[in-house]
C-alpha positions in Angstrom: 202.4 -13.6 86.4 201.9 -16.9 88.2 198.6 -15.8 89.4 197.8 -15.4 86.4 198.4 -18.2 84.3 196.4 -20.1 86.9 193.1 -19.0 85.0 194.8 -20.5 81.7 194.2 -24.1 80.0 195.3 -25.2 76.9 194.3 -27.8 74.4 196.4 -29.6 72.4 195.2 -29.8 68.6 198.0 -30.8 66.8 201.9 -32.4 67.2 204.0 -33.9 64.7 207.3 -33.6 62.8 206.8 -32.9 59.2 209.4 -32.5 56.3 208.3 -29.7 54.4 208.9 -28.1 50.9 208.5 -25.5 48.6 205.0 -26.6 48.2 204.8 -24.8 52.2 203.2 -21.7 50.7 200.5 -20.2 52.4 198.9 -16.6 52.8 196.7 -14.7 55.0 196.6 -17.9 57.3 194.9 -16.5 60.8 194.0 -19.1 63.1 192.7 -19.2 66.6 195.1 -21.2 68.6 198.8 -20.7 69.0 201.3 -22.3 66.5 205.1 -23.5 68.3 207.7 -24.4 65.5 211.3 -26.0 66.3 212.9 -26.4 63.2 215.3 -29.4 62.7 217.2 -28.8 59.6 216.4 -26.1 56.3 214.6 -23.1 56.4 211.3 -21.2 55.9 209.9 -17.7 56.1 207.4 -16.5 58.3 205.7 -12.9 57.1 203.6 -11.2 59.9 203.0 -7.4 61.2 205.3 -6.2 57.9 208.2 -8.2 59.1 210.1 -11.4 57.7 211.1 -14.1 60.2 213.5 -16.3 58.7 213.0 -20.2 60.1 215.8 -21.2 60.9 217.8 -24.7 62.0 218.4 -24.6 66.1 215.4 -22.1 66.6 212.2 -21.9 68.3 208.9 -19.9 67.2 205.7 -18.6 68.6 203.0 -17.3 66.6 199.9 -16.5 68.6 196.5 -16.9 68.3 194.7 -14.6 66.0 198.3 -13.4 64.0 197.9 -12.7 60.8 200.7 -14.2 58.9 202.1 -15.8 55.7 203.8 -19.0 55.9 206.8 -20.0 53.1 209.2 -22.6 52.2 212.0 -22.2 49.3 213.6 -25.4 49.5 212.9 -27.9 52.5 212.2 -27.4 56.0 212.3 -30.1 58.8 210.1 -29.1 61.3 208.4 -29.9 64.6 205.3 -28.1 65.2 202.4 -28.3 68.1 199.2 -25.9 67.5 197.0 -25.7 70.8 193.9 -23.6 71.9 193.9 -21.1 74.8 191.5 -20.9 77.4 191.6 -17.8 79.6 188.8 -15.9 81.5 191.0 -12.6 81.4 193.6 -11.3 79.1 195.4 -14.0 77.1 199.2 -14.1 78.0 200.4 -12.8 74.4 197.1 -10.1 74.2 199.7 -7.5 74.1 202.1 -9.5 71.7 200.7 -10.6 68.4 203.8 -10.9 66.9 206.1 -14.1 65.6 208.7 -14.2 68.8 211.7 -16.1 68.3 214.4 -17.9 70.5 217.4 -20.3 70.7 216.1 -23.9 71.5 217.7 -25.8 74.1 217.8 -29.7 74.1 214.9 -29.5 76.8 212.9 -28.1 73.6 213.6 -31.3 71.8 212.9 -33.8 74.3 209.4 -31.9 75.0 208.6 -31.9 71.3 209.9 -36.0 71.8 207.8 -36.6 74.4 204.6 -35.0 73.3 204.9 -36.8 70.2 204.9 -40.2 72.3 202.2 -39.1 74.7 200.1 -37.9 72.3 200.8 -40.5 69.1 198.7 -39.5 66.2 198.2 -35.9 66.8 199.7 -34.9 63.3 197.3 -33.3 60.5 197.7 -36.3 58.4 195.6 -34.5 55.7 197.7 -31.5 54.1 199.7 -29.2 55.3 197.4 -26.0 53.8 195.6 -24.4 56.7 192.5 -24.3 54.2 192.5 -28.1 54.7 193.5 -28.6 58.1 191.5 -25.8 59.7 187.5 -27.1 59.4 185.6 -27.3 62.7 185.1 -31.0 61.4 188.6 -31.4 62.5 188.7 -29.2 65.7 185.8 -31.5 66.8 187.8 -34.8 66.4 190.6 -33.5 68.1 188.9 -32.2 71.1 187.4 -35.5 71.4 190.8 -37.1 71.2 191.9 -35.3 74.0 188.9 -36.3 76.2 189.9 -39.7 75.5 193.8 -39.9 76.9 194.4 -40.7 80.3 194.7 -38.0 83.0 198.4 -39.1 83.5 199.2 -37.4 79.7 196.5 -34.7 79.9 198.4 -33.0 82.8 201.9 -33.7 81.4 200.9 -32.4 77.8 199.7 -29.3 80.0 202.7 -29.0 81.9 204.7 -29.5 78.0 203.1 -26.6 77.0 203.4 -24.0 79.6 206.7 -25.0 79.8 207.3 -24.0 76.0 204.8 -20.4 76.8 207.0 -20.1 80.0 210.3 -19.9 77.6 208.7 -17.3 75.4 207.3 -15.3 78.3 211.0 -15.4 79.4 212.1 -14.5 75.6 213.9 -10.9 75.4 211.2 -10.1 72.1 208.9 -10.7 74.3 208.0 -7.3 75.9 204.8 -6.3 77.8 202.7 -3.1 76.9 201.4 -3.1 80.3 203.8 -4.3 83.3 202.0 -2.7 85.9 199.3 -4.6 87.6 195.9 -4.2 86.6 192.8 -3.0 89.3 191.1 -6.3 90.6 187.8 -4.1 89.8 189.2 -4.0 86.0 190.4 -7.5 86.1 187.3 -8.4 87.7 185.1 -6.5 84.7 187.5 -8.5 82.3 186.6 -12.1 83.7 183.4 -10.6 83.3 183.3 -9.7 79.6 185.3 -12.8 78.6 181.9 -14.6 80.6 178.9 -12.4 79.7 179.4 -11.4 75.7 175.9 -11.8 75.2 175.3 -9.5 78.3 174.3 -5.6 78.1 178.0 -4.7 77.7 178.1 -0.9 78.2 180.2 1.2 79.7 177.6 2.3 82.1 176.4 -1.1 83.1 180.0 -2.4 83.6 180.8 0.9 85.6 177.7 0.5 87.6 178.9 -3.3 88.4 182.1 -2.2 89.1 180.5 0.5 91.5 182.9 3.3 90.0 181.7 6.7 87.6 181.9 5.6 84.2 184.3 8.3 83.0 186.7 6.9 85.9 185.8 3.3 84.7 186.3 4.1 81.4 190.2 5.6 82.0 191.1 3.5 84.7 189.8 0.7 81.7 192.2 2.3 79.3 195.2 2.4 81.3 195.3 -1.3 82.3 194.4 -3.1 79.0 195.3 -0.2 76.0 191.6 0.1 74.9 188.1 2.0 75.7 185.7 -0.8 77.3 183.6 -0.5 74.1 186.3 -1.4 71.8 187.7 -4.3 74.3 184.0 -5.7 74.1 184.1 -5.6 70.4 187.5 -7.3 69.7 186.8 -10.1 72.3 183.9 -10.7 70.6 185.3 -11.0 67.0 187.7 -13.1 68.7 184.8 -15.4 70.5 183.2 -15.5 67.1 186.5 -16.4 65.1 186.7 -19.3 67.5 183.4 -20.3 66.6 183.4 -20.0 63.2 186.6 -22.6 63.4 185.3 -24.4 66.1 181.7 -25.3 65.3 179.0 -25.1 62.3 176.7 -22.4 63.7 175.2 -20.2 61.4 175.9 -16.4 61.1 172.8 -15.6 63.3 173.0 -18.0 65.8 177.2 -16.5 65.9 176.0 -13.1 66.3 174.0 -13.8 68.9 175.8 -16.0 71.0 179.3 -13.2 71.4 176.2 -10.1 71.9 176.0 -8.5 68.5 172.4 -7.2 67.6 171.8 -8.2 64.8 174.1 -9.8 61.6 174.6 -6.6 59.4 176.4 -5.0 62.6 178.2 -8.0 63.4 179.6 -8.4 59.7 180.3 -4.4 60.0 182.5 -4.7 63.1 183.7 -8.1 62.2 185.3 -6.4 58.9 186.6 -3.3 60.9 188.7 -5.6 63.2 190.0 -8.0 60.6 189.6 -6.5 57.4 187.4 -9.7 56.6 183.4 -9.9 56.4 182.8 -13.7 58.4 182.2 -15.2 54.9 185.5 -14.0 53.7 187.2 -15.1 56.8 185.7 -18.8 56.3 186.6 -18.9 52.5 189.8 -17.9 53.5 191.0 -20.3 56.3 189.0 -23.2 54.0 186.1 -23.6 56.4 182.5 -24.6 56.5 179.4 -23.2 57.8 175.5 -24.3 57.5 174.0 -20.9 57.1 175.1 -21.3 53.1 
């Protein structure tokens, strides 16, 4: 596991503490970064994966990128929160757990939350707290440039903050891996691959051929380490790729579909909608985004 979290950076998009209320009321919110809650005092309800996660004072929470959930308040809610980006060029460390995980916070937890807050001053949303306001690639764009602006000095500790926090869920007893065995370096090697080259001729042949093994061999030996056919891993890291950039930038549907490999746009709405339920248009209505294509 340390190997591996060598190949992962993260970028901070948002820290604060908020008091919340019953106005905290949101549904089918599913974002592409990774959401870590401490709450302080009150409650609040977390729906995801047909389970209810009750918020609760002394607590902390992980909810991973790309997790479907709802997101409700009844009363009030005090509540530190930091939302961040993940960059990996392999599996992401919760690919296997896209599920709200939950564990007792220590006062380590606290003073991290603390200290990111002074590091990083002005990192709240500031706007609303409705991820259909919040969550515009206007937005993502200002942040990222914030954090190009802070000195290296809180860069690295903000980095350090949050594996720290990723390190505690890792360590969490919800937190349990599909796949503890160790995956080939040829597989892991086609993986940096895919998560480099979605625009590339992605088949199984070619990636068996580069891997210099017999596709049906590939293909299994593919299946055992990461739960999917190469195929269908392709297709969900490219919905993923384009989910980023549909938060992330103002590219139109074309330009989208070519950039993560897709054909043409009627295929990449089809598989887009067979891996989220959503076409891309419904995705961007629903997370309150904006895109030039209309």
């Amino acid at each position: 596991m340390g190997k591996k979290l060598l190949g992962h950076t993260f970028s901070l998009l948002h820290v604060d503490r908020v008091e919340l209320n019953e106005k905290w009321n949101y549904s089918n919110v599913l974002s592409p970064y990774f959401r870590v809650y401490y709450i302080d005092e009150g409650e609040g309800f977390v729906q995801s994966a047909g389970e209810t996660v009750r918020l609760e004072k002394g607590f902390l929470y992980l909810i991973p990128s790309y997790t479907l959930c709802h997101l409700h308040c009844e009363n009030y809610q005090d509540q530190y929160f930091l939302h961040f980006f993940e960059e990996t060029q392999g599996i992401s460390l919760f690919e296997y757990n896209r599920k709200v995980i939950r564990m007792p916070a220590g006062e380590t937890d606290i003073a991290n939350f603390q200290r990111l807050l002074e590091i990083n001053p002005n990192r709240g949303i500031n706007r609303s707290d409705n991820p259909q306001v919040y969550e515009k690639n206007v937005f993502y764009r200002h942040y990222q440039e914030l954090n190009e602006m802070v000195s290296d000095a809180s860069y690295l500790e903000t980095q350090g903050i949050i594996m720290q926090f990723i390190a505690r869920f890792l360590g969490a007893s919800e937190f349990v891996s599909r796949n503890p065995a160790p995956i080939p370096l040829k597989i892991m090697d086609a993986i940096h691959y895919i998560q480099l080259n979605l625009k590339a001729d992605l088949t199984v042949g070619a990636l068996a051929k580069r891997a210099n093994l017999h596709q049906d061999y590939f293909s299994n030996l593919f299946l055992q380490a990461t739960g999917e056919r190469p195929l269908a891993y392709v297709q969900i890291k490219r919905i993923e790729r384009s989910q980023y950039l549909l938060a992330t930038t103002q590219l139109s549907f074309e330009d989208i579909a070519g950039t993560t490999g897709f054909e043409n746009v009627p295929y990449f709405f089809r598989i887009f909608k067979k891996i989220t339920g959503l076409t891309p248009g419904d995705y961007k209505k629903r997370n309150g985004l904006l895109i030039s294509s209309k």
